[in-house]
C-alpha positions in Angstrom: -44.4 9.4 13.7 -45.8 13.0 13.3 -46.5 14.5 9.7 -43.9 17.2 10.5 -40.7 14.5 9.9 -42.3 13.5 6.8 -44.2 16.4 4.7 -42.1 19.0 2.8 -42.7 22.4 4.0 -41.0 25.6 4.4 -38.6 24.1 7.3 -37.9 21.0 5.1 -37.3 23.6 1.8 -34.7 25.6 3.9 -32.8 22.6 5.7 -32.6 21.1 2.2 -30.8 24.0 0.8 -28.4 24.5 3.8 -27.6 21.0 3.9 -26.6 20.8 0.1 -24.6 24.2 0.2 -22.6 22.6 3.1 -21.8 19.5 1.3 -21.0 21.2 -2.0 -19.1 23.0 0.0 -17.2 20.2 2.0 -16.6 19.1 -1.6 -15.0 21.9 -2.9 -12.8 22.9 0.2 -10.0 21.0 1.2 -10.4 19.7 4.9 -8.1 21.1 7.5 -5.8 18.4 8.1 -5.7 19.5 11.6 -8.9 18.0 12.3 -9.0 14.6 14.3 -10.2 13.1 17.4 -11.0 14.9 20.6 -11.4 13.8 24.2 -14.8 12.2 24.7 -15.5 14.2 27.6 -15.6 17.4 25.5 -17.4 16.0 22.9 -20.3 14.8 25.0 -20.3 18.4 27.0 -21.1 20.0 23.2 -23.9 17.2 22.7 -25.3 17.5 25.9 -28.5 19.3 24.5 -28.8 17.7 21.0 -31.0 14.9 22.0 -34.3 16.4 23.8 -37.9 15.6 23.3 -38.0 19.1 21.3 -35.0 18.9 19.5 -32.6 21.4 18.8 -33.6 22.2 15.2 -32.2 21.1 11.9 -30.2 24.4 12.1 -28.3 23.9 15.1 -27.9 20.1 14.4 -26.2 21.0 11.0 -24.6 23.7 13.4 -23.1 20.9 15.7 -22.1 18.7 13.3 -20.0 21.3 11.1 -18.4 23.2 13.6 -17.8 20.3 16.4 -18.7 16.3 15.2 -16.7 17.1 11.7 -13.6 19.0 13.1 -13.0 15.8 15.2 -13.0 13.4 12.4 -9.5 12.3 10.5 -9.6 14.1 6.8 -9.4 10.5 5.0 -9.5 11.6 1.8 -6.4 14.7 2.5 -3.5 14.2 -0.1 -1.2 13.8 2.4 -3.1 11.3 4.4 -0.3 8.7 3.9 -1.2 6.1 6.9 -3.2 3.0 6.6 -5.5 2.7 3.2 -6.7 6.5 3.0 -10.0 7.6 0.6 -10.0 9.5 -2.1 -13.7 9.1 -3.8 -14.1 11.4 -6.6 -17.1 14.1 -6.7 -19.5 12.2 -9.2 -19.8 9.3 -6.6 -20.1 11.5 -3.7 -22.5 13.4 -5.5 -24.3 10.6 -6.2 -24.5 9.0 -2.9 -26.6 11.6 -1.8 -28.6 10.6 -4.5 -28.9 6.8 -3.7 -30.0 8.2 0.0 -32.5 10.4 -1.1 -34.1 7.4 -3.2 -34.7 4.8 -0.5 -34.0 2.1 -2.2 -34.1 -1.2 -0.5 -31.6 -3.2 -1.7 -31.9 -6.8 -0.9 -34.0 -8.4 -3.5 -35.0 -7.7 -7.4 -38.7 -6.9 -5.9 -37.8 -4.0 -4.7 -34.4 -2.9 -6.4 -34.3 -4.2 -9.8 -33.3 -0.9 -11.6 -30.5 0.0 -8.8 -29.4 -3.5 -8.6 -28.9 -4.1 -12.7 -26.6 -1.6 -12.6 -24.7 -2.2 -9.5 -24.3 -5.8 -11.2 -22.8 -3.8 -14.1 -19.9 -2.8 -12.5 -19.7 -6.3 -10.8 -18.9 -7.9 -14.3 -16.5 -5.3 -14.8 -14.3 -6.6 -12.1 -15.5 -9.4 -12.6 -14.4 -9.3 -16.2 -11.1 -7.6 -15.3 -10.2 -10.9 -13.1 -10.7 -13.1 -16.4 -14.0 -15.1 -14.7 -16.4 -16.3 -16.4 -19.6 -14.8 -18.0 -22.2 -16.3 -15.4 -19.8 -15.0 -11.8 -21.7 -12.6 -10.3 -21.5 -10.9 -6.5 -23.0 -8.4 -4.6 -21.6 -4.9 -2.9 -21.1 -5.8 0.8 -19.8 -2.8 3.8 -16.3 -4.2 3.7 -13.8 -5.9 3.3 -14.4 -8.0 6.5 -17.9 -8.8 5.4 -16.1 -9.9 1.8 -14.0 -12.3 3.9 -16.7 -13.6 6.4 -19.5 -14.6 3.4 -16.5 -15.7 1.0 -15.3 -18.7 3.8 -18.8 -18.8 5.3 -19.6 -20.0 1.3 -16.6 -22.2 1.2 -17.0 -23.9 4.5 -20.7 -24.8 3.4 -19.6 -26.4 -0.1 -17.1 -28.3 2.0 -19.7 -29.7 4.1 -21.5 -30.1 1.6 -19.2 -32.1 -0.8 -17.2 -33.8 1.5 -19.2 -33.8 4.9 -18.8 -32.1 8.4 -15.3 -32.4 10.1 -14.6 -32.4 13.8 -12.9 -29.1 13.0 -12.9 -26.9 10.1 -9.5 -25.0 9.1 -8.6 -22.3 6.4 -5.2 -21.9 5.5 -3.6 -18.1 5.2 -0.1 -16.1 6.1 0.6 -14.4 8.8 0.9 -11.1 6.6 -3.1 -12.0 5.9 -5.3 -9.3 7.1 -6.6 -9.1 10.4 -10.7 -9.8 9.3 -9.5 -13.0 7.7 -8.4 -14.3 11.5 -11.6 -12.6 13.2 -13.6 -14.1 10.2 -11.8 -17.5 11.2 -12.8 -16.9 15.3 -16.6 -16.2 14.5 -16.8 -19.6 12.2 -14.9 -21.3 15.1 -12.7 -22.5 12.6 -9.2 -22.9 13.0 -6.4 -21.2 11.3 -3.0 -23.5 9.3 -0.3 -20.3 9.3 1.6 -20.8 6.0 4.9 -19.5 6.0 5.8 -16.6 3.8 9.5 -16.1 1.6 11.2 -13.1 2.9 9.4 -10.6 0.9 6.4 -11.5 2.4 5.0 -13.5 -0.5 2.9 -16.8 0.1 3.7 -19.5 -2.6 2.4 -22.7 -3.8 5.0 -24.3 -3.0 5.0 -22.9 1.0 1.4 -23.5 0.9 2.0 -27.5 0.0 4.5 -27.8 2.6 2.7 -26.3 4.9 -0.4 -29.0 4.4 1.9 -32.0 3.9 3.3 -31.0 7.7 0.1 -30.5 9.2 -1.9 -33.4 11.0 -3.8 -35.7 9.2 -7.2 -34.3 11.2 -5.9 -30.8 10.2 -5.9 -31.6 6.7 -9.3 -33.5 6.8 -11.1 -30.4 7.8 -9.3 -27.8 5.5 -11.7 -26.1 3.7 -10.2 -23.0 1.5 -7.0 -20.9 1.3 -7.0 -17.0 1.7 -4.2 -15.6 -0.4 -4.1 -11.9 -0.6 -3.7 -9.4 -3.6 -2.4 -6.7 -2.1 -1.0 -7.1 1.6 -2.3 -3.9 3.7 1.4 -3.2 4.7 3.2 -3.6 2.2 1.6 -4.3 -0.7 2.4 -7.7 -1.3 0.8 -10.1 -3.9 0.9 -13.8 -3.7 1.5 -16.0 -5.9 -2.0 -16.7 -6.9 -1.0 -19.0 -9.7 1.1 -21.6 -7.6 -1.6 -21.2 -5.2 -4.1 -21.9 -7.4 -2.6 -25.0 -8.3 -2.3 -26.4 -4.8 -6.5 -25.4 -4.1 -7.1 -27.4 -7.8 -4.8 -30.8 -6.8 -6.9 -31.0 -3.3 -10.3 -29.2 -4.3 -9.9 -26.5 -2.1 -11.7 -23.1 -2.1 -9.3 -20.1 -3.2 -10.1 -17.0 -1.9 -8.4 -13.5 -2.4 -8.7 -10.9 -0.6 -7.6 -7.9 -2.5 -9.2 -5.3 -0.3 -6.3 -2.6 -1.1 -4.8 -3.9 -3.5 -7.2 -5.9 -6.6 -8.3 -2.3 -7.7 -5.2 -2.3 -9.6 -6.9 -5.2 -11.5 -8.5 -2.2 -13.7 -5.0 -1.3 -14.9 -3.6 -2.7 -17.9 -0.1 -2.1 -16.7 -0.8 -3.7 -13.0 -2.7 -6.6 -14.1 -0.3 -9.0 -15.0 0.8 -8.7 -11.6 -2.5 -10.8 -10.4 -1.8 -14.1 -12.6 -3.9 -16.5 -11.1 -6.7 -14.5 -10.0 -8.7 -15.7 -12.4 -8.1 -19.3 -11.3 -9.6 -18.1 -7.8 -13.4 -19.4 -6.6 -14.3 -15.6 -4.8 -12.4 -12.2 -4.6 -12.8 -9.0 -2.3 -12.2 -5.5 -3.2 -13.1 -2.2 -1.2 -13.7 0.4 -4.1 -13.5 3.1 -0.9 -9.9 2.3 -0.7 -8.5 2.9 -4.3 -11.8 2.8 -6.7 -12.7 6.5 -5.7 -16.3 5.2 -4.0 -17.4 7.1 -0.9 -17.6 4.7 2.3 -18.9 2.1 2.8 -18.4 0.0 -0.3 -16.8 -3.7 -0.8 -17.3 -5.6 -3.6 -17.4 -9.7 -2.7 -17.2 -11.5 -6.7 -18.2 -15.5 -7.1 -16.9 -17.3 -10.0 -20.0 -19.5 -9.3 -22.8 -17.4 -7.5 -25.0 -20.5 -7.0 -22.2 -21.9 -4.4 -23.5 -18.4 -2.4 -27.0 -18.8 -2.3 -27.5 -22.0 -1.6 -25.4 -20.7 1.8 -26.7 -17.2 2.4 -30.2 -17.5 1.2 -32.7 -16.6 4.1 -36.0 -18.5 3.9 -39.2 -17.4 6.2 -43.0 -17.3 5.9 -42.4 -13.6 5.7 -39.4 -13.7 2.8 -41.9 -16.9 1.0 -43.0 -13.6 -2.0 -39.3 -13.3 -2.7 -38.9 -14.6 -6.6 -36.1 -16.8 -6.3 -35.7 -16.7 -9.9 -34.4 -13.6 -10.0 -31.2 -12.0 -8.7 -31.3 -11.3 -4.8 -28.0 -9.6 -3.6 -29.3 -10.8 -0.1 -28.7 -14.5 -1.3 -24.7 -13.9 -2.0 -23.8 -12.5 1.6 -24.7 -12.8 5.1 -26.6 -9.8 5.3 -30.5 -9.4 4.6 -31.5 -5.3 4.0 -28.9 -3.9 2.1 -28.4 -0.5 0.7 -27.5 -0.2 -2.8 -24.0 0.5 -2.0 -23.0 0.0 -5.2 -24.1 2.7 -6.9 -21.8 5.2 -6.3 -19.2 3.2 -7.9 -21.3 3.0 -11.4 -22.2 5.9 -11.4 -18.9 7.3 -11.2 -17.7 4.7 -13.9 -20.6 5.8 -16.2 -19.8 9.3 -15.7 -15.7 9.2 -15.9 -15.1 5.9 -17.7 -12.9 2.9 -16.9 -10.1 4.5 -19.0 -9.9 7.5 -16.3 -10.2 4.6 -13.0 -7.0 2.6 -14.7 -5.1 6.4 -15.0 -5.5 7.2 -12.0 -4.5 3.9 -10.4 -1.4 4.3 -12.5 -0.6 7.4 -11.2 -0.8 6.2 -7.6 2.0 3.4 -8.5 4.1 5.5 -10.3 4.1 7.9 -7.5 5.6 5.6 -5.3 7.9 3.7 -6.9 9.4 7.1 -8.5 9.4 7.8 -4.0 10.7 4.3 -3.4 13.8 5.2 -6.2 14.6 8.4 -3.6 14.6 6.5 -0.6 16.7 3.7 -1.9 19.1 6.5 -3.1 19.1 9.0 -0.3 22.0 8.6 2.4 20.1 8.1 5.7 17.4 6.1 4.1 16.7 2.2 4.1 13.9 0.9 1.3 12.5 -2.5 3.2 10.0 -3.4 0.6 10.1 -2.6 -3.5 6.5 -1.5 -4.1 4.7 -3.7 -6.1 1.2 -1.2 -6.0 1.5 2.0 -4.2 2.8 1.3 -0.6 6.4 1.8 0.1 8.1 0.3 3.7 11.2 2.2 4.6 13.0 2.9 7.8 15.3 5.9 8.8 19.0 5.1 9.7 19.6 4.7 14.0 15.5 5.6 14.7 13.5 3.5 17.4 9.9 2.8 17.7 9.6 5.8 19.5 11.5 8.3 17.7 8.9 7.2 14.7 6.1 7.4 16.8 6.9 11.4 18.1 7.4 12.4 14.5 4.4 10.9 13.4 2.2 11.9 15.8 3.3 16.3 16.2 3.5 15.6 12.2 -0.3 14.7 12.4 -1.2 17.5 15.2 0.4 19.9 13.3 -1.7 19.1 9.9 1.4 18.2 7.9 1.3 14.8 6.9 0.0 11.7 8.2 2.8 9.2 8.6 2.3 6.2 10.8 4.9 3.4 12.2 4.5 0.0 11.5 7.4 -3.2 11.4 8.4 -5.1 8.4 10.2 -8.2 9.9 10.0 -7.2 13.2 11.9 -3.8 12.3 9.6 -0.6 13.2 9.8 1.6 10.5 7.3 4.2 8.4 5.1 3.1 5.7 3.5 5.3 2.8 -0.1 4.6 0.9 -1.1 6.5 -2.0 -4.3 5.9 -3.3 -4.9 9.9 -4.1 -3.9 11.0 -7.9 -3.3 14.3 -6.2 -0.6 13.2 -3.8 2.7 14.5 -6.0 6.3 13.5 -5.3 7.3 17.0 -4.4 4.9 16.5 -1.6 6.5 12.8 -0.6 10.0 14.6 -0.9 8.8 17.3 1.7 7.9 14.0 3.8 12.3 12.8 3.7 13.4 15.8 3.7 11.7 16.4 7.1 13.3 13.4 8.4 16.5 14.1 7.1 16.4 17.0 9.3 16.8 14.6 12.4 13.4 15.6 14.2 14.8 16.0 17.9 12.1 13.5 20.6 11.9 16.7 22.8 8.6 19.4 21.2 
């Protein structure tokens, strides 16, 4: 590489301060919530000359990004950003992950990361300690929630084999209200799935989970390996009952893993955490702090109640990797991954800087939110409530609207920089569902979101 990329000079000084005054900017501003995708074709047509054996200059790069790359981007972390799990990271850990870029930290083993691992593994005992486990569990900050899933069974399925042997086929057991990235986790393992039925709130119990193995084949059973219960369904909001659950995993040694993705960030709430009885019964937990811990993207946490179950799966061993001290703690050892960044340290940072009192608040402020909006819908003529929220998702469906009638609304809603709204189905009933995760989402502004369906929305613009 030439010295030019890498010594500071006058070009470096002034792309330095343009880049900061645009993201202290992006901070302070409120993104238009008109912003969102646009056709490929156009996009490439404004890229066309980025890439050339010149370049374009950091100027016009930062140039292309702002005014065309951004603008095509969903605001995630808008207020009124309703639909899926939105984003809300808070300005000390978005502050700080420019930090943790500009430090080049590798974050795989104690070697080379010990400061910025200690205190990612800070605020891993703090969940860690808010789900009740014990003093020596210990994890490691992973992209996602689908990576949390993946090295959670991949651990599981190894203690099985371990313990018990190799079976002609391996199976987890989980809902069908499960997330997605549990099944695709399932598919990459070539492991089979046992569906366990749910009761008609979409809640998987012990008992549904021991019927479900005493009716599955005797080779089904042999190879089952761990149950997947969720803390926090991604639709609705649903917990399991971890308890009863944890009681079938103890009586036939299986691994219990939740996956509170959404939802186990509510473990930091006093109020909330009774709600997750159980959990602290459970072998491994997920939980994406970019959903509804106020971390910037990408950011999952993946917590063992016994970390040594991990390495001895995820541990990489080469004559290249023979310096690593194995003695000491390796975040590369507790997931499938090798180089890592310290992803982690956003979240600490923020914690250090707000304290855990202001997390729990704000998490409270989310449910309350919604339950005050589920009370409105359940009282409004014209309204149907599907699902009491149990964290801060609501399921409700308008009186005599279709898939499609929900799907126009939603969609000229989201052009038009209003609100995003999207459709889903509860029971096989399309309706709309609402996620707050943002402390500055009000009820005025979920009011404004039935009284615009109360005014009928005609299908025709």
């Amino acid at each position: 590489m030439s010295a030019p990329m890498h010594d500071w000079d006058a070009t470096a000084t002034a792309m330095a301060d343009e880049v900061i005054e645009y993201a202290v900017e992006r901070l302070r501003t409120p993104k238009d919530p008109q912003w969102g995708a646009q056709p490929a074709g156009e996009l490439a047509a404004a890229l066309a000359h980025a890439i050339t054996p010149t370049g374009v200059g950091g100027h016009e790069a930062l140039r292309l990004f702002r005014d065309v790359l951004m603008p095509a981007c969903r605001p995630m972390d808008d207020a009124l950003n309703l639909a899926y799990v939105p984003h809300a990271p808070s300005i000390a850990s978005t502050l700080f992950d420019l930090v943790v870029s500009a430090s080049a930290i590798m974050g795989a083993n104690w070697e080379t990361g010990a400061g910025a691992i200690a205190a990612e593994n800070q605020a891993l005992h703090w969940l860690a300690d808010r789900a009740g486990f014990p003093a020596g569990a210990g994890g490691v900050f992973v992209s996602g929630g689908s990576a949390a899933n993946l090295s959670a069974l991949v651990t599981a399925r190894s203690r099985f084999v371990r313990l018990h042997g190799r079976a002609a086929r391996h199976t987890v057991a989980a809902t069908s209200e499960v997330h997605a990235s549990v099944r695709a986790a399932a598919n990459v393992m070539d492991v089979d799935v046992l569906t366990v039925a749910t009761d008609d709130d979409g809640t998987m119990t012990g008992a549904a989970l021991r019927r479900a193995i005493d009716a599955a084949p005797p080779d089904v059973v042999a190879g089952l390996f761990a149950v997947v219960a969720t803390g926090g369904t991604t639709n609705a909001g649903i917990i399991d009952d971890l308890a009863g659950i944890a009681d079938v995993c103890a009586e036939r040694d299986l691994w219990l893993h939740v996956d509170g993705a959404y939802g186990l960030a509510a473990l930091c709430s006093d109020r909330a955490r009774p709600l997750f009885h159980g959990i602290e019964r459970a072998d491994s937990f997920g939980v994406d702090p970019h959903k509804w811990l106020f971390a910037p993207y990408d950011c999952a946490a993946l917590v063992y109640r016994d970390p040594a179950e991990a390495i001895n799966t995820h541990a990489q061993h080469g004559a290249y990797l023979d310096a690593v001290d194995r003695d000491e703690w390796n975040p590369s050892d507790l997931a499938y991954h090798l180089s890592r960044r310290v992803r982690g340290l956003p979240l600490w940072f923020g914690l250090a800087t707000y304290g855990t009192d202001a997390y729990a608040e704000a998490v409270d402020t989310a449910i309350d939110t919604v339950r005050a909006f589920a009370d409105e819908v359940a009282a409004r003529p014209g309204f149907h409530l599907l699902t009491r929220p149990a964290l801060s998702i609501a399921v409700f469906a308008v009186d005599g609207w279709d898939a499609d009638r929900y799907a126009a609304w939603s969609q000229r809603r989201a052009r038009e920089g209003r609100f995003l709204v999207v459709p889903t189905r509860w029971r096989g009933e399309a309706c709309l569902r609402v996620c707050v995760v943002n402390p500055r989402t009000t009820l005025a502004d979920l009011r404004n979101v039935l009284d615009d369906l109360a005014d009928g929305f005609p299908l025709s613009p």
